[in-house]
N, C-alpha and C positions, 0 to 999 in steps of 0.2 A: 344623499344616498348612503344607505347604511353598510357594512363591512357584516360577511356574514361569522368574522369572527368576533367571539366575544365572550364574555364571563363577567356574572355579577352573584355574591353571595348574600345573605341576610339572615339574623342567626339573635334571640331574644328567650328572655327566659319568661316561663306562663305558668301562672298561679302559684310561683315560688319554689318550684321544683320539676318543671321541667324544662328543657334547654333544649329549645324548637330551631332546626337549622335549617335552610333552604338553598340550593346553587344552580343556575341555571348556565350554560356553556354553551357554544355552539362554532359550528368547522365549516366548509365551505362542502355544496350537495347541489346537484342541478335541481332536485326536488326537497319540501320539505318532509323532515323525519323526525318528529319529535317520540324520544326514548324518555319514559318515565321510571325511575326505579325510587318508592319509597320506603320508608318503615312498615312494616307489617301493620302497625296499628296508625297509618296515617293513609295506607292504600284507599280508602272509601273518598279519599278527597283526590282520586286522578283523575277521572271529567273534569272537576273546577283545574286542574293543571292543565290539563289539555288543552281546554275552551282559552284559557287566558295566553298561552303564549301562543296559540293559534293567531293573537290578535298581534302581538310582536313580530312576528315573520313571516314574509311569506315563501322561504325557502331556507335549506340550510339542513345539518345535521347538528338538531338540538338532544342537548343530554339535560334533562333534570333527577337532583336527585333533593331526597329530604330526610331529615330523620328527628327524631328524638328520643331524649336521655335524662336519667334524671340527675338534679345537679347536685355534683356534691356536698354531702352533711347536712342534704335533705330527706325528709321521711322515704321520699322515691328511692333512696341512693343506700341502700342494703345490697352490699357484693357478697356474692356467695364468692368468696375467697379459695375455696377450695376448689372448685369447677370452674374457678379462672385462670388460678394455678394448674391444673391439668390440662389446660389448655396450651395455654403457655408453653407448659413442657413438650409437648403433641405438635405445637406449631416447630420448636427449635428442632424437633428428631424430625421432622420433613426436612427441615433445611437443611442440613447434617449430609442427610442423605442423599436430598437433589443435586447435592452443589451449590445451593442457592445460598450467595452472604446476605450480609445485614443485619438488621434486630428485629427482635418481634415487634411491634406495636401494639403495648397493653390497650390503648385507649381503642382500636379498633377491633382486639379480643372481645372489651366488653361490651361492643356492640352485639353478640351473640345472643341469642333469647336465651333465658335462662341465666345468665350471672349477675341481673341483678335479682334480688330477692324480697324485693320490698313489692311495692303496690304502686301497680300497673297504671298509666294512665288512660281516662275514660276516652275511648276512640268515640263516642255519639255526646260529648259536651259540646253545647254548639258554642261555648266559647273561645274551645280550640281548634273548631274550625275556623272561628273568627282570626285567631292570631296567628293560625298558619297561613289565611291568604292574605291575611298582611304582611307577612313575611313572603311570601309569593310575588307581592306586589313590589314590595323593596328590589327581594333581587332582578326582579324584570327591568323596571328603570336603571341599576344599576348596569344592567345587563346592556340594554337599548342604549346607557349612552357609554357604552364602552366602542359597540359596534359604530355609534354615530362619529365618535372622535378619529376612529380607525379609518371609517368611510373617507369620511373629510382629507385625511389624508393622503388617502388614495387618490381620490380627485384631483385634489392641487398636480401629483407626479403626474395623473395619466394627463390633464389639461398643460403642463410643461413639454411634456413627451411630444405631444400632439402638435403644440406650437411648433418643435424643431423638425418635424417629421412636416409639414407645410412647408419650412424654407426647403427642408431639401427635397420638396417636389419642384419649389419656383426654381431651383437649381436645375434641375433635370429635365425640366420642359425646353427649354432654349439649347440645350445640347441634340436633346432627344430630336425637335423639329427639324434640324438638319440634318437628321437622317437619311429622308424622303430625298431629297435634293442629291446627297450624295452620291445615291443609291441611282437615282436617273439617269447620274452622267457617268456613273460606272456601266449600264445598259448603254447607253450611245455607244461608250468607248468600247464598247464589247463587238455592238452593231458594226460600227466603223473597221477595228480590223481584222472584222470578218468576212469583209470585204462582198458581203450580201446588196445586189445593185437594189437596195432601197434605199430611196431618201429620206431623212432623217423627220421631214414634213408630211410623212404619207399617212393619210387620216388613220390607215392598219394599224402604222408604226407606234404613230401616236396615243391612241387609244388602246394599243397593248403595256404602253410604258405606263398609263397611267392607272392603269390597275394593276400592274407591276409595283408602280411608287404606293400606292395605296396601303398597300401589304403593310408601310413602313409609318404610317400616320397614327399618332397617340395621341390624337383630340378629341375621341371619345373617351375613352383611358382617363385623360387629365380631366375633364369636366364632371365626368363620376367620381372621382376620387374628391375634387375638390367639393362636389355636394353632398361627398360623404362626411367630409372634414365640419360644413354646417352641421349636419347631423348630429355629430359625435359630440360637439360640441353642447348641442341642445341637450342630449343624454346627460351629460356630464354634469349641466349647471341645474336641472329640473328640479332636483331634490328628489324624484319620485326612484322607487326603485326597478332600474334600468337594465340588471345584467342581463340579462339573456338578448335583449335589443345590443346593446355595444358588445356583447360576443359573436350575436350573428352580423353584425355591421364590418366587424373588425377583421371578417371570413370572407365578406365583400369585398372588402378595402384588398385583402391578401391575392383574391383573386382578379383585381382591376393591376395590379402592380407587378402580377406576376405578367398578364397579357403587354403592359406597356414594357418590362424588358426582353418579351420575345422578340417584340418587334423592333426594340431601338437598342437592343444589347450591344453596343459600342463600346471601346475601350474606356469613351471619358465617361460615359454614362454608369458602368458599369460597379464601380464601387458604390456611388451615390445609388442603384437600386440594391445594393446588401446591403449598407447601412437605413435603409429605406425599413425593408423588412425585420431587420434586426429591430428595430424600432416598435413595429407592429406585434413581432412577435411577445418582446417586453410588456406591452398593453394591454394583449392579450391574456399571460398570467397573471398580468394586475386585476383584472377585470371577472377574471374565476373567482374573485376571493368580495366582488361585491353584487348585493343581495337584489 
């Protein structure tokens, strides 16, 4: 299961003078959102961007970007010198003036239309559409197995998390059962010296106790949780991509955990369900982050 973060670049020079980049990125988004932002003279190929990292994700906040430039002390690579220098100087009096430090970055100036001054490259060659969606295609595998490495990783923590998070329910079921019980003979002892002439045998007595004790049973509780614990599992090792099932699983789990310490919130019990939840919670933002 992939990681919806991730980043891969790819970056090739075409017909000797231009220096074709490509970088695909992506943040973690309950929906997918793929943002394109190319060069002016490569924009006619965002359908083919679109269509192909449609096939890479199915959710996530993707940024593609691309560009090209022509390479140095090639026929493309004529800098109008003079409208780069006034730029230049135009960018440093903003900074001056915002308060903003740092330097200018010439190499991002001369991505500007207009400073270079040579000769254009042919946006309708179909050889450079050829080379940009092989550079397309680069960075997306780069890209896929960055998310896929991240994935991996994740899985391993949330499948450890998940193991410790089982002991300490097998911990808290043997405490928690004896809740019911306790809680019974606290009701007798109530009955008793309150000195009400019923017998402790009286079919009344009895079958109010035992819906009384009932209140305090977490064997629905524990049966849920622990076939959610199959569950989570199966998510986890499937390969397929899972988030939204182990987010709403893990919403289950929050809500079966939170009902077993209303009912058996006891002193011993009672740090084993925060560390219970601490737990869940942890899994939970691991789990934002895969796709």
């Amino acid at each position: 299961m992939p990681s919806m973060t991730g980043f891969g670049k790819a970056s090739a020079v075409y017909d000797g003078r231009w220096m074709l980049s490509v970088e695909i990125s992506s943040v973690n988004r309950k929906q997918l959102d793929i943002r394109v932002s190319l060069d002016s003279r490569l924009s006619g190929f965002e359908p083919d961007v679109r269509s192909h990292v449609g096939t890479l994700v199915s959710r996530g906040s993707v940024q593609v970007r691309a560009s090209v430039c022509p390479v140095a002390g090639s026929a493309g690579a004529a800098v109008d010198e003079k409208l780069l220098a006034s730029l230049v100087s135009a960018a440093a009096r903003v900074r001056t003036r915002s308060g903003v430090g740092g330097e200018v970055s010439v190499e991002t100036l001369m991505l500007v239309p207009g400073v270079y001054g040579g000769s254009q490259v042919d946006a309708d060659d179909p050889g450079l559409k050829k080379a940009f969606l092989d550079l397309l295609v680069e960075a997306g595998e780069r890209f896929s197995s960055m998310r896929r490495t991240e994935g991996d990783a994740l899985i391993r923590d949330l499948l450890g998390t998940a193991s410790e998070l089982e002991k300490t329910l097998d911990a808290i079921v043997p405490l928690a059962s004896e809740v019911p019980e306790n809680a019974k003979q606290r009701l007798l002892e109530r009955l008793e010296r309150s000195g009400l002439p019923v017998p402790a045998d009286d079919p009344s007595v009895l079958r109010e106790t035992l819906i009384f004790v009932d209140r305090y049973d977490v064997s629905e509780e524990t049966t849920r949780l622990r076939s959610h614990f199959v569950q989570l599992h199966g998510f986890l090792t499937s390969g397929a991509a899972s988030g939204r099932n182990l987010d709403f699983l893990l919403q289950e789990m929050f809500r079966e955990i939170n009902t077993l310490g209303n009912k058996a919130g006891s002193a011993a019990v009672s740090p084993l369900l925060i560390s219970f939840k601490s737990g869940l919670e942890r899994m939970r933002e691991q789990v934002q982050n895969l796709e």
